[in-house]
N, C-alpha and C positions, 0 to 999 in steps of 0.2 A: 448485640449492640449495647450501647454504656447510658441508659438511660434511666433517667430518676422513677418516671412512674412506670409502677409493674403491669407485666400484661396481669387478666383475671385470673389464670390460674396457679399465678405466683402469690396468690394470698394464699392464708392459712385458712384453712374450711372448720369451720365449731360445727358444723353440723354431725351426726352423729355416725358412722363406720355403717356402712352399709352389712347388710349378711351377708357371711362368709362361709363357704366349705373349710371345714374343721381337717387339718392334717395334725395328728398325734402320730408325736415324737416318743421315743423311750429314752431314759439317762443314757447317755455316751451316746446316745445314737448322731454319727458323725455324715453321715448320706441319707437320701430318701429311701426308704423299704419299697418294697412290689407295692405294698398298698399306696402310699403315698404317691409312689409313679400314676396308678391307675386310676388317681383321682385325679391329679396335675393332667392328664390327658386325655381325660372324659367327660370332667365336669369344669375344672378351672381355665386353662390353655384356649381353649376352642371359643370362650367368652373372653376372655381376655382380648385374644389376639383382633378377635372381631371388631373390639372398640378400639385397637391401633393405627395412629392416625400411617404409620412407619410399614402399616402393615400391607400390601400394593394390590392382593386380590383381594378386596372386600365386596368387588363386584360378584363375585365367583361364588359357587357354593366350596365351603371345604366341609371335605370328607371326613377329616382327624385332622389331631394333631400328636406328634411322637416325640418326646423327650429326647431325642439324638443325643444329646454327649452334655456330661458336665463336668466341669473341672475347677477345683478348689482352689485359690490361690493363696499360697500360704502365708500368715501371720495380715492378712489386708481384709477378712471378714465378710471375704464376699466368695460369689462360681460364677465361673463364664460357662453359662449353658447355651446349647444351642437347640432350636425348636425349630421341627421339620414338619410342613404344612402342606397336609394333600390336599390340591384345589381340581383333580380332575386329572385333567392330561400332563400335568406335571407337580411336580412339588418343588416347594420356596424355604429355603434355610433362613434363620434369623437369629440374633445375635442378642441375649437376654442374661443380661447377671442377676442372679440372684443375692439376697442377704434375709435373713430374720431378725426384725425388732422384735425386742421381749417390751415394749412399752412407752422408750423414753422417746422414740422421734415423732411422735402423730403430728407435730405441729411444723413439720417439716415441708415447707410449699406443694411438695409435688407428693405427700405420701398416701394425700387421701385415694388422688388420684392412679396411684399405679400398685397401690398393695393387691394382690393375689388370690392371698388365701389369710384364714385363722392357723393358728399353731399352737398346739399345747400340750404342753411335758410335766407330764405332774400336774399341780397347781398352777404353772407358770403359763399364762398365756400372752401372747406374740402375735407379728405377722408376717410372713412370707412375702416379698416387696419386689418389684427390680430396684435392683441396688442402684442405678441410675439415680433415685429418688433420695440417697443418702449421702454423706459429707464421704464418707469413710471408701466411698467405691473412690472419687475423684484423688483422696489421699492414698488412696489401695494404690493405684495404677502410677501416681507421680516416684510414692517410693522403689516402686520397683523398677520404674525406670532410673531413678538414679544406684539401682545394684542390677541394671542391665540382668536380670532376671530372666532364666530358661525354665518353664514348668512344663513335664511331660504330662502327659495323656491317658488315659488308659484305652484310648483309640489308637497309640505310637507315633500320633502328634505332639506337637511342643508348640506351646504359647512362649513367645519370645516379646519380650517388652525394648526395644530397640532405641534408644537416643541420638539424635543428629550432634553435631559438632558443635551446632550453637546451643545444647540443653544448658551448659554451664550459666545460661544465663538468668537463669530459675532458681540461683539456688539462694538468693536472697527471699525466696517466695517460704523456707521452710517445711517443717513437717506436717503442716496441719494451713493451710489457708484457706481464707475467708470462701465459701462457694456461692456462687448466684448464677441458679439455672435463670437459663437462656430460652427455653422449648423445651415442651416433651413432647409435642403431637408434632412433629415434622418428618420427615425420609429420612432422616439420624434426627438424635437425641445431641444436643450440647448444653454445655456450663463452663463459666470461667469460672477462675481459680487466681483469689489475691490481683486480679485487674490484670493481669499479666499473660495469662495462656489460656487458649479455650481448649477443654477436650470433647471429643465430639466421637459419638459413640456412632459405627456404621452397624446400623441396622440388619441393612440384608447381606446376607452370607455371601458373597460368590468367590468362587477360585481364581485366581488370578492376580496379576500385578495390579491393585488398586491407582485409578487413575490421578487421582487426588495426592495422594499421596506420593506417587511419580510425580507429578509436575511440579509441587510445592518442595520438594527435596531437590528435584532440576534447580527452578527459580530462586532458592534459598542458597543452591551453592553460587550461581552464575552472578549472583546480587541485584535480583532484580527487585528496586524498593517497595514498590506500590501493591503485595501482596502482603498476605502473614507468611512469618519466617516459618517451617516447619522444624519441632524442635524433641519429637518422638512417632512412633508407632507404634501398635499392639498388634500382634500378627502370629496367628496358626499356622505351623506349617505344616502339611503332612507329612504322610510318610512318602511319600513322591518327590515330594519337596516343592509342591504349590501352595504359593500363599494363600491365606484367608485375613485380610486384613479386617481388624476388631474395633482398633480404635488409633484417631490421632489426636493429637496434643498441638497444636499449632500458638501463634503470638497471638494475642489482643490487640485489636485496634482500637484505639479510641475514636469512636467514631458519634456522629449525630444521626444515623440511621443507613435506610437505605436508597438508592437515587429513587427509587418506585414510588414510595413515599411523599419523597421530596417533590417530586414532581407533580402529583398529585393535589399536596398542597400547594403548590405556587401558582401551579394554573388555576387554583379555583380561586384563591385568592386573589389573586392577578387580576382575571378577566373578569371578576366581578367585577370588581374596582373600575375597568376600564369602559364599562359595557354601561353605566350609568351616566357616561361622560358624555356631552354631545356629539355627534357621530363627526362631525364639522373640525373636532379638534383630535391633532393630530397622537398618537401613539408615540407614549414616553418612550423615546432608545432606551435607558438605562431598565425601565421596565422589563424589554425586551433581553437585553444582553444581561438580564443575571438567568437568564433560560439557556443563549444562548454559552456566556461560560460556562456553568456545566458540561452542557452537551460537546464542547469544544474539548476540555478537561477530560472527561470522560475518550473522547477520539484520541486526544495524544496520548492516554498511557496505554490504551490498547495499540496502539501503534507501534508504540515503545516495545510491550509485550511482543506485538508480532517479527518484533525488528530483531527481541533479542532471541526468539524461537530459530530466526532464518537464519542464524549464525553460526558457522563450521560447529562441528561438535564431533568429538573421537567415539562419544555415547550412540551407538544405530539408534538406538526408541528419539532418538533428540535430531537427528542430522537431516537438514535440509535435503530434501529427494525434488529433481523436477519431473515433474506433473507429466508422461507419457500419454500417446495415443490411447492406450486402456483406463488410463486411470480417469481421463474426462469423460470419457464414452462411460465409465459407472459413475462419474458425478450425473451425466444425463440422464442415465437409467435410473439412478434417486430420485431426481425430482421428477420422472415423468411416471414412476410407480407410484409416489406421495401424491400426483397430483389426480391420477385417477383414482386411485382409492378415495381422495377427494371430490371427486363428482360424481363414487358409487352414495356414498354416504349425502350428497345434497340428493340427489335422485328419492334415493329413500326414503329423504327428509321431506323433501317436496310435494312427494305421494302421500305422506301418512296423513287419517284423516282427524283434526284435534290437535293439530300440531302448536307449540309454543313458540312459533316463529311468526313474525309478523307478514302483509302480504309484500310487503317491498321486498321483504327477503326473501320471501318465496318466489317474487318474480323475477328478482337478481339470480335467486338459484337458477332458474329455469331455464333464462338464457345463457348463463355457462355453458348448462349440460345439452343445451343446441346446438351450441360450436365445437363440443368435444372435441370432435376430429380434427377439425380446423388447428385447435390447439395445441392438442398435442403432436403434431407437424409440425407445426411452426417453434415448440419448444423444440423439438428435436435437430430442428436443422439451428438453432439459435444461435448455438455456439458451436466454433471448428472444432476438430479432434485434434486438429495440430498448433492449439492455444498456446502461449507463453508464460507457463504458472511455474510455482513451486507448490511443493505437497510438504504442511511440515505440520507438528502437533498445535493444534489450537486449543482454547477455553472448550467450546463444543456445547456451551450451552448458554448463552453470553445476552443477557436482556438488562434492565435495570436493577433487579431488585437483585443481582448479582455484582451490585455497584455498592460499596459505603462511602458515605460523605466524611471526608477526616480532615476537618479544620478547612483550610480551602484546597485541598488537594480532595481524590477520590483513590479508594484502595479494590482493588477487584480479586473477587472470590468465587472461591466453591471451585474447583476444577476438577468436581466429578462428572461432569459430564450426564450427556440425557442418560433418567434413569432408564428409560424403557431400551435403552440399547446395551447389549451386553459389554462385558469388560474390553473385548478383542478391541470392538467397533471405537467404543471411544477413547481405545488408544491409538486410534489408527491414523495416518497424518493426511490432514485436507489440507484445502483451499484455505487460508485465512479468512478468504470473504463471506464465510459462514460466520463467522462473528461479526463481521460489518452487518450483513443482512440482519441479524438475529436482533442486533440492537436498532437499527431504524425500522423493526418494523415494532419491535418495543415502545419507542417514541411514538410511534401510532397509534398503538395502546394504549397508552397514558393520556394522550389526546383526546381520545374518547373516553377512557373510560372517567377523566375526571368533568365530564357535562354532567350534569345534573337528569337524574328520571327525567322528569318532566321539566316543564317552564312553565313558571305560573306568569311570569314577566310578557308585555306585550309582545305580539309576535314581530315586532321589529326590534326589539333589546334581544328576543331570542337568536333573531336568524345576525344578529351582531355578535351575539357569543359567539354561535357558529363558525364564523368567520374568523373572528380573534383564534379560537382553539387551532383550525388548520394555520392560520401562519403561521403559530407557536410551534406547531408540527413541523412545517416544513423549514423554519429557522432553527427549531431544534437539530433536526439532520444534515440540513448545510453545514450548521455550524461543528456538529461531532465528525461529518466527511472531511470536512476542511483540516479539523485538527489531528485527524488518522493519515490525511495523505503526507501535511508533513512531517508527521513523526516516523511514517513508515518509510519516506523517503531516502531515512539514514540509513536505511538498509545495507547490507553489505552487498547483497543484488537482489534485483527489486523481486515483490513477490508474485506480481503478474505483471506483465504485459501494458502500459498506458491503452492501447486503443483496444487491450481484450477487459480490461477492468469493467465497463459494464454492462458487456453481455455475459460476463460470468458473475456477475452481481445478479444480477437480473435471476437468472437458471435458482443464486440459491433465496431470493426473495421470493418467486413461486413457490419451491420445494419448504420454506420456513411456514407462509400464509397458507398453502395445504395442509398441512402439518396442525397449524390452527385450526380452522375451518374444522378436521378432524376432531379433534381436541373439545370443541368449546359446541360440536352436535351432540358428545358424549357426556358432557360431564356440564355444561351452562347451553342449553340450545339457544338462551334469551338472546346472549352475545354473541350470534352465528353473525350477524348482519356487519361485527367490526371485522373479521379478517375476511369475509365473504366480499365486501366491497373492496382491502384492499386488492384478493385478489381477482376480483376483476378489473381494477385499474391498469395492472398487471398485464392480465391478460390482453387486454385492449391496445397496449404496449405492441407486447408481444407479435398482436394481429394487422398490427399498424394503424390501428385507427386512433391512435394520439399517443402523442410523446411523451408525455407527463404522467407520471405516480401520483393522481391526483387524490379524489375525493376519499376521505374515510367515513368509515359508519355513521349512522348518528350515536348517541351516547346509549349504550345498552342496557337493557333494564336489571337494576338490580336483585338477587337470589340469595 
């Protein structure tokens, strides 16, 4: 994002270089020796990687970790190393440049933070760094993309720096621009470059057509505005000839943040404000409708997007397919596997004695896991097998904070797709209504999670927020449906069905709020109670006992 004040660990740190394992270099020495391997591997790598936010199994114990491949890139001062991570029953590749400072960059934002190791050749001492962390990797990778640059391997791979059609449009950016990292601790690493282009380094290794990277080079030819243009990639290819996508280079948006954000502060701000007022006087529109433009704004460019996805295309990975007998019958079998795995995990949760969930939510668990069967019958006969959909490539992972605010429009990102699912998965073409689902249950989110812990305010100013926050929820989502149905209306044919719209909305608002519920028993159990109650609201749906996607959580406690 394009904003004045820095996160924290874009300051410069004075504090003093923590201890370092010492790697001795000899003159000329041009690669690491056996010894330097067998320190990078035993003592440095395995602490390293452990403190990486990028890095997915920190849950897990790892075994090792193995220097897999390095390669030098020439005259740019850095190696694209790759570092292979035994966690057990499988190992995780990760995508790691190196460079050594002899000195002069310590004051570099992010160098305190990601330096490695000591280095010392002679008298000269240094550090071993991910090059991430320096100006010279972001200037490494732009010029070789402007000499469309082949470097072979000593694996009989080739690191290919590849340029899109629009690169030309960088070349006022020069040899050397200004760099302002973005994140180091996220699922890739990014920095812009000159306000102009972000490069964003993918993390984890895996083979295959990177999804992001397909879509943004799709929607960059096809011109669809409201994303970043893509305007390079950095890509291994073996000797098979499968990608390994390294890095891309996309536009800048000038943006004020992200809708998550935005949201967050407006409803807190908002319904203070409103929640002091006498209960007697009525609820300012304009209050209301700068929640609901957003969320309206937000519905038509995803509309937009889905309109221009469902559009002939001579490219297969792109061309609108409809929706078969099999292919809903595995949309069912998704959400009815997500949603019992979701109510082995309340069970679990429900039993454990000491648990950090409160007793509401333990008694909400409880009666889920009483109507089990009930439910999942009733999801499975929910929707026909003989629906009127199309199956085309979506976002695939589509909530707010995958929203930016750009002046009064909104631009939407990241089309990588859920990490936890492999390359194939989320290239594979759905339902669009996984991105409808994925965003109102987002607004749900937001809804809760911008209440306050507690209420010190008397308990009728409380149970008044309360109140304000669900209409702002549920005016939020009319109003983002409203502006998805007509934008997608322009459809060239439509992508479901009018009267199957929502029971297949429905199918993936379960399969998304499971999915939560999962998620938030593993990693925040405080928050089990916001997507627990949406999906029982769901459920109750579903069971016929009311029509309405009503109640959300109350506000979760913060961790």
């Amino acid at each position: 994002c394009n904003r004045e004040d820095r996160p924290s660990w874009a300051q410069a740190n004075s504090e003093q270089l923590p201890e370092f394992v010492t790697l001795v270099m000899r003159a000329g020495q041009t690669g690491p020796t056996p010894e330097n391997v067998r320190l990078l591997e035993s003592e440095v790598l395995p602490s390293y990687l452990s403190r990486r936010r990028w890095f997915a199994s920190k849950d897990q114990k790892l075994h090792s970790v193995r220097l897999a491949a390095l390669t030098t890139i020439p005259d740019a001062g850095f190696a694209f190393t790759e570092i292979e991570a035994d966690v057990g029953r499988h190992t995780e590749r990760y995508v790691l440049p190196l460079a050594i400072s002899w000195g002069a960059d310590t004051t570099v934002p992010l160098f305190m933070q990601l330096a490695l190791a000591r280095v010392r050749r002679g008298r000269n001492i240094g550090h071993l760094t991910d090059a991430f962390a320096l100006p010279l990797f972001a200037h490494g990778v732009l010029q070789k993309l402007r000499e469309r640059a082949a470097v072979p391997t000593v694996q009989k791979s080739e690191i290919r720096f590849l340029p899109t059609a629009r690169f030309g449009e960088l070349d006022a950016l020069g040899d050397a621009p200004e760099i302002r990292w973005i994140a180091a601790e996220q699922s890739n690493s990014s920095l812009v470059m000159g306000e102009r282009a972000v490069l964003k380094l993918v993390r984890r290794l895996i083979g295959g057509i990177h999804p992001e990277a397909e879509m943004s080079r799709h929607l960059t030819e096809i011109g669809y505005a409201n994303t970043a243009p893509l305007y390079g990639e950095v890509v291994r290819v073996d000797p098979q000839g499968v990608p390994h996508t390294l890095a891309l280079l996309q536009g800048f948006i000038e943006n004020q943040g992200d809708a998550w954000n935005w949201a967050l502060d407006y409803l807190r701000r908002v319904i203070d404000e409103l929640a002091l007022r006498p209960e007697t006087e009525e609820v300012d529109t304009d209050m209301i409708e700068g929640y609901r433009a957003l969320a309206g704004t937000i519905g038509r460019r995803l509309g937009e997007l889905h309109a221009a996805l469902a559009a002939p295309c001579d490219d297969p990975a792109f061309a609108p397919e409809q929706a078969s007998a099999a292919d809903v019958r595995s949309w069912i079998e998704g959400a009815r596997s997500m949603l019992e795995h979701a109510l082995d995990v309340l069970a679990a949760e429900a039993a454990k004695e000491g648990t950090s969930i409160d007793e509401d939510t333990r008694a909400l668990a409880q009666a889920l896991i009483g109507r089990r069967a009930a439910l999942v019958e009733a999801l499975e006969r929910h929707v026909p097998h003989d629906i009127d959909a199309l199956r085309t490539r979506v976002h695939g992972d589509f909530h707010l904070g995958q929203v930016l605010i750009a002046q009064n429009d909104v631009c939407l990102i990241d089309f990588e797709g859920e990490p936890a699912r492999s390359l194939d998965e989320r290239r594979t073409k759905r339902s669009p209504l996984v991105d409808v689902a994925g965003m109102l249950r987002s607004f749900s989110y937001a809804s809760a999670a911008a209440q306050p812990v507690s209420e010190n305010a008397p308990a009728q100013t409380a149970d008044r927020k309360r109140s304000l926050f669900e209409r702002f929820r549920e005016e939020g989502q009319d109003s983002f449906l409203a502006g998805y149905r007509k934008a997608i209306a322009q459809a060239v044919r439509p992508v479901v069905a009018p009267e199957a719209e929502q029971v297949l909305l429905d199918l993936f608002l379960v399969e998304k709020a499971a999915y939560e519920v999962r998620y938030e028993a593993a990693n925040r159990p405080t928050w089990l109670g916001l997507p627990l109650r949406g999906l029982a609201s769901l459920a109750a749906r579903l069971l016929g006992e009311t029509k309405h996607d009503g109640d959300e959580a109350p506000a979760p406690a913060q961790t």
